[in-house]
N, C-alpha and C positions, 0 to 999 in steps of 0.2 A: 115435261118435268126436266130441269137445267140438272146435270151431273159434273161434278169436278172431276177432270179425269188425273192423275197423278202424272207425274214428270216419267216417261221409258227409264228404264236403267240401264245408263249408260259404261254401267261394269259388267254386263250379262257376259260381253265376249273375255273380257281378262280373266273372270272369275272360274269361265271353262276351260280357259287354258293352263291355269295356275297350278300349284305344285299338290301334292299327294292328299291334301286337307281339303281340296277344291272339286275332289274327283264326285262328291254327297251332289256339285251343281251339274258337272258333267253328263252323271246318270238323271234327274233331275231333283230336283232342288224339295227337300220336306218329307223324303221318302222315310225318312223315320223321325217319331220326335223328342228323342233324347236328346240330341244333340242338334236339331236346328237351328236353337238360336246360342248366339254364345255370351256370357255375361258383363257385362260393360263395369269399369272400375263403378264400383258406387250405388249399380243399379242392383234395384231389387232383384232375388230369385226368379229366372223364367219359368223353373217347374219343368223346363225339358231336359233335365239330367238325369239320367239313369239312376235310383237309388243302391243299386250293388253293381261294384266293376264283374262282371261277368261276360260271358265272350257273346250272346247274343248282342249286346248293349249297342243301340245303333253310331257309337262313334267307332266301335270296332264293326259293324257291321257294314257301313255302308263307304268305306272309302280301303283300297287298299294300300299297302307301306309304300307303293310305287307308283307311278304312272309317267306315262309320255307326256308331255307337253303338245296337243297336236294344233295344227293349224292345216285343215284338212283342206280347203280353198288352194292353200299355192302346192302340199305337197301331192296331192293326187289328181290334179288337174282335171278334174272331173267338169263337163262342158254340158250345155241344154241336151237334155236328152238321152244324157249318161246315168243318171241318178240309181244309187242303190234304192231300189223298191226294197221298201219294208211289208212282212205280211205277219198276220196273224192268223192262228189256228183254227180251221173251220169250226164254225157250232155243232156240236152233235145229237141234239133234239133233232125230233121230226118235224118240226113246224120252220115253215121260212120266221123270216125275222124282218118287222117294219122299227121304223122309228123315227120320231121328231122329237126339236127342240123348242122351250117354251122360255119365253121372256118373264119373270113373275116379280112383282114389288108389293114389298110386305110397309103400305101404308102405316102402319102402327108401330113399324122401329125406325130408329135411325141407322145408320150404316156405325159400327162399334169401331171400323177401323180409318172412315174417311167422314167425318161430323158432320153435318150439316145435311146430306143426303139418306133420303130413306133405305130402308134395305132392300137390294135389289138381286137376284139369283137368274142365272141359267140352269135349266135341268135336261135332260134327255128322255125321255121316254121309249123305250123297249117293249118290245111286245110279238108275238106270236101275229103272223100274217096271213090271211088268205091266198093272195096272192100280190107279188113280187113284178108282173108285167107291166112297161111302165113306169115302172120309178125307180131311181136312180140309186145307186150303194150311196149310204151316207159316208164323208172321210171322215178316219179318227179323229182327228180335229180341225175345225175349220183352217183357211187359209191363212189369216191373219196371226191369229193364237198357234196355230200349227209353225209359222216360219218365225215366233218368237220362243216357243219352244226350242225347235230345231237350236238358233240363235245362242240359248242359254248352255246347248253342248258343243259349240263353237263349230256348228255346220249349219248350211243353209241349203234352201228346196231345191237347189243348183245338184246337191252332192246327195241328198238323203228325199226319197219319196216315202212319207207318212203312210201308214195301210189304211186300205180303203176296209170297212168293214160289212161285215156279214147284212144291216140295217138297209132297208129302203124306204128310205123316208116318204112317208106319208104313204105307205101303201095301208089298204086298208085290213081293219084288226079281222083276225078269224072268228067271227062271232058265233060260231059253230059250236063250240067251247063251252060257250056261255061263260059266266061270271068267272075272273081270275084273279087269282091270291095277287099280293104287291108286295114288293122287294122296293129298302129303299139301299142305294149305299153312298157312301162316303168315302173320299180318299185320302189319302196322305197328308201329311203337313206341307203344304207350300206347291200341293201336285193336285193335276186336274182331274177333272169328275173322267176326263177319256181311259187315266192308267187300270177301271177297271173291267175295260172293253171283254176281253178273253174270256170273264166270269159269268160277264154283266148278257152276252149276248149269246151266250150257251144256257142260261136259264130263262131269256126267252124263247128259245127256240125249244123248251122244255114244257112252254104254257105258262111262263109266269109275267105277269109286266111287271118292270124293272125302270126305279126312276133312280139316275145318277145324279147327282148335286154337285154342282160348283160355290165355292164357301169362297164370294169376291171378298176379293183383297186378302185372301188366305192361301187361295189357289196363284201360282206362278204368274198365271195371265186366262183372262175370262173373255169372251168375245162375244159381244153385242149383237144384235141387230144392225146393219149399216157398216159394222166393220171396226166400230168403237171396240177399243182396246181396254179391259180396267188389272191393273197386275198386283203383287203382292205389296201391300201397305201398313204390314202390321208392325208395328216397332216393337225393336229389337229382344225389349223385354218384358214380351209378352206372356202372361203368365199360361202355363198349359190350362188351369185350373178352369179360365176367361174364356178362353179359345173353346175350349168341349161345350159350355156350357153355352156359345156363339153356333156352334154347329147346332146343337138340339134345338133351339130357337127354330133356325134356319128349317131342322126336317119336320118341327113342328109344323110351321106354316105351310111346307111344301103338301103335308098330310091335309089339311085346311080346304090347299088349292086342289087337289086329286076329288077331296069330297065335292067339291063345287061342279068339279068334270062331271062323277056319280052322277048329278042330278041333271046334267044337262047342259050346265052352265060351259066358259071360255074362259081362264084367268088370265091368260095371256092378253099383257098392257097392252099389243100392236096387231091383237086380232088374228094371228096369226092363223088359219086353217089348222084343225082336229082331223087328225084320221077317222075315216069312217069307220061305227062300230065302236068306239075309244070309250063314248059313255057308259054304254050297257057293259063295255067289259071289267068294267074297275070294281072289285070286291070290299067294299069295306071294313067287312068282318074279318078278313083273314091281310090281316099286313103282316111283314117283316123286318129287319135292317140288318143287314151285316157293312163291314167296312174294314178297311185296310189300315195297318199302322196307327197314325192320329183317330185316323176314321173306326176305327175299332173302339178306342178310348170313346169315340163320341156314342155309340153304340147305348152303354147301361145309364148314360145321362139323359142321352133320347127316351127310352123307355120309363125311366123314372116321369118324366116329365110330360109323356104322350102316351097313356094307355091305352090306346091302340093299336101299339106295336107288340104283338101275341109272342112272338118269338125272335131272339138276334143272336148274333154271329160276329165273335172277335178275326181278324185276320191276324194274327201277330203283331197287334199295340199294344204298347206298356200302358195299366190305365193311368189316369190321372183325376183330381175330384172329389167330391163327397160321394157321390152316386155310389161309387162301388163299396161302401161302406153302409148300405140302406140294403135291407133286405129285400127280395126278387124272386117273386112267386112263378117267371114264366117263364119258357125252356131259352135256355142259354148255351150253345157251343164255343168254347175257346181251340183255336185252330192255331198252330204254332210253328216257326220252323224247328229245326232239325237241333240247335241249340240254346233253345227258348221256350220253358215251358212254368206251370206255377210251383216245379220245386227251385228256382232261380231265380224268381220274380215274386217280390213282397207285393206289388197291386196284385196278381193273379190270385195268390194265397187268399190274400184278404176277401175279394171279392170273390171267391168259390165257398166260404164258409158262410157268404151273404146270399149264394145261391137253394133258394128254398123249393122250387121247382124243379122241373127234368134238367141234368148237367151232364156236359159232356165235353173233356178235354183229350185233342188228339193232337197228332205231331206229326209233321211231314218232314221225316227222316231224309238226310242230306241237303235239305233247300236250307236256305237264307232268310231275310227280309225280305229283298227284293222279288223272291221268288213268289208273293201273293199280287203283282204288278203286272202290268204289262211289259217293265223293263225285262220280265226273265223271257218273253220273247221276244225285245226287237233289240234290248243290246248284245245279245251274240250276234246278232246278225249285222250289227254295224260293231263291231267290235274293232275291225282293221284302221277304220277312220278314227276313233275315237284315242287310238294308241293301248287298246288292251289287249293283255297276255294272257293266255288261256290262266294262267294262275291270278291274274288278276280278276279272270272269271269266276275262277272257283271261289274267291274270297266273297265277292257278292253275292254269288248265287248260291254256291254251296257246290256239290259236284253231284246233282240229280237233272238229269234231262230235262232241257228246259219245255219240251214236249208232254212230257213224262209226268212232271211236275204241275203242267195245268189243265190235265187231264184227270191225274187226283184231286188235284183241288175241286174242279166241276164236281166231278161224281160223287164228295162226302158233301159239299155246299146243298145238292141237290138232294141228297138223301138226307140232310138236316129238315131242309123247310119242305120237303115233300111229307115227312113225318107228322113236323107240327103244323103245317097247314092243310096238307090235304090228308088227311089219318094215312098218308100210308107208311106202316112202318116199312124199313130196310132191315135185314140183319147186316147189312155194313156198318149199323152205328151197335150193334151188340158186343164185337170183340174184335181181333185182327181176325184179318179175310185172306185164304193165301194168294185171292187174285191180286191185293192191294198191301203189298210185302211193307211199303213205305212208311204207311201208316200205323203209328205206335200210338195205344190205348193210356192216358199217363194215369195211374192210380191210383 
């Protein structure tokens, strides 16, 4: 099947080094979506503006009043061999952690952001492992898509190594277990399915399989089979409304391809090898979706539109849409930062009096946005290269441990959909717990 592949952008590096408005690319690019796209004289409304100036709002959230100009290549002289290793925080389930990725094309659309081509997705697949001997730690992101990343914060694999993660691909599923619930999630506007690694692979190691979605030509840069490259193509005024309603498509079909695994089947276009065990462990009856930022918003769209998703999970997205205006019989958690919650946000309000099922909105006291991301663990850690000051820390993250902070997140994520999928209730979702001080119950 012939694919157009779009022109590289050849402003990835100016735009990281630019002045204090540029820093949303720096950390990467779509990490909230109020402010992603910005409005062209003439053009229609994008729908990604904040409706109340409020201090969560991510044009205050994700860039701070200051930054360095950095050019990390000539001033830190960093040489083959030298590279800051970036890591992420072990999983803390009992179960190893396998995982592969799958090629899938949804024959029945066309691509909404590049015409002519069908829709075509990368996913991840997560999962609880027997064992690990063998096979290899999968990288956060492959090497092509990982050094365009890097690229878009104006460093390269010379100066920054990507964390390898907890996943060993294609090791085979624990099918000891038997049948396991599914997690789908979603990420950011303009960010890739990898920023929700920290979450995504502490609740397989939990027992749950966990499939991350790449939304091409929505995501920064998506990587092929062969090393084909497809990056963000969406114009500029793009309406949010389009975009949610593109993603739930997207994890509809993904849902589609999981049932076909169920039965036995292989969706994957190039044939790619299934972990052993992958069929018998897939649950159909017990799915979920949570998602980050954008990917939150796509959340109550998805489930309008695929009842089969029993239960979801906002990360801190503003919504956008009709969905959250249509009433919603199944349990729903809104998880929020620290100054983002539904008494400051008109989508949250609306869409909690459309909440007709179990509801539950918490708040993770001192974090940010970025704090439901992978960014709250690896830009502290390249924070030197990047030209940030611990104040410029604090403004994206907030000042809660960036440890600390995805460590809470696991453990309420986990006692959400341990609840609504496997009955077992938590009293961590009954009120504040004094193990988990952060956490505020919003009423």
């Amino acid at each position: 099947m012939p694919h157009r592949r779009p022109p590289r952008r050849s402003r990835l590096l100016s735009r990281a080094v630019g002045t204090a408005g540029a820093l949303a690319v720096v950390l990467g690019a779509g990490i909230a979506p109020a402010s992603a796209a910005a409005k062209a004289p003439g053009a229609p409304a994008t729908g990604f503006s904040p409706d109340e100036d409020v201090p969560w709002a991510p044009t205050k959230d994700e860039a701070p009043l200051q930054h360095k100009s950095v050019h990390p290549a000539t001033t830190r002289g960093r040489t083959d061999g030298d590279a800051l290793q970036l890591n992420l925080p072990a999983p803390t389930g009992r179960y190893s952690v396998g995982t592969v990725s799958l090629h899938l094309v949804d024959t029945s659309r066309t691509d909404p952001y590049v015409p002519g081509n069908a829709r075509e997705l990368m996913v991840s697949v997560w999962y609880p492992a027997a064992s690990t001997s063998g096979h290899a730690q999968a990288p956060w992101m492959p090497s092509v898509s990982g050094a365009s990343f890097l690229a878009s914060r104006g460093l390269s694999p010379d100066e920054v190594s990507l964390p390898e993660t907890a996943g060993h691909v294609l090791a085979p599923v624990d099918t000891k277990l038997g049948k396991l619930p599914v997690l789908l999630y979603s990420t950011g506007l303009h960010s890739d399915r990898a920023m929700g690694t920290a979450l995504v692979e502490d609740l397989a190691s939990r027992g749950y399989i966990v499939v991350t979605v790449d939304h091409t030509h929505d995501a920064n840069e998506v990587e092929f089979p062969g090393g084909r490259l497809e990056t963000d193509a969406m114009p500029s005024n793009a309406h949010s409304s389009h975009t949610v309603a593109v993603r739930a498509a997207d994890i509809h079909f993904v849902i589609n391809q999981l049932a076909k695994i169920a039965k036995g089947g292989n969706p994957d276009v190039d044939h790619a090898k299934l972990p052993s065990g992958l069929a018998s462990a897939v649950d159909m009856s017990r799915i979920g979706m949570f998602g980050w930022s954008l990917g939150g918003a796509a959340v109550p769209t998805s489930m309008q539109l695929d009842s089969r998703i029993a239960a979801g999970a906002d990360l801190d997205g503003q919504f956008f849409g009709p969905a959250t205006s249509e009433n919603l019989n199944r349990p729903f958690m809104l998880f929020s930062s620290g100054t983002h919650n539904r008494n400051n946000d008109s989508s949250w309000r609306t869409f909690w009096s459309h909440l007709t099922g179990y509801r539950l909105d918490i708040q993770l006291k001192g974090s940010a946005h970025l704090s439901f991301s992978d960014n709250e663990a690896m830009v502290p850690q390249e924070a030197d290269l990047l030209g940030l000051s611990q104040s410029d820390l604090q403004q994206q993250f907030g000042t809660i441990d960036p440890n600390r902070a995805i460590d809470v997140e696991r453990v309420y994520l986990a006692a959400f959909f341990d609840q609504q999928l496997r009955n077992k209730h938590s009293t961590l979702l009954n009120g504040p717990n004094k193990q988990y001080p952060e956490i505020n119950f919003v009423r």
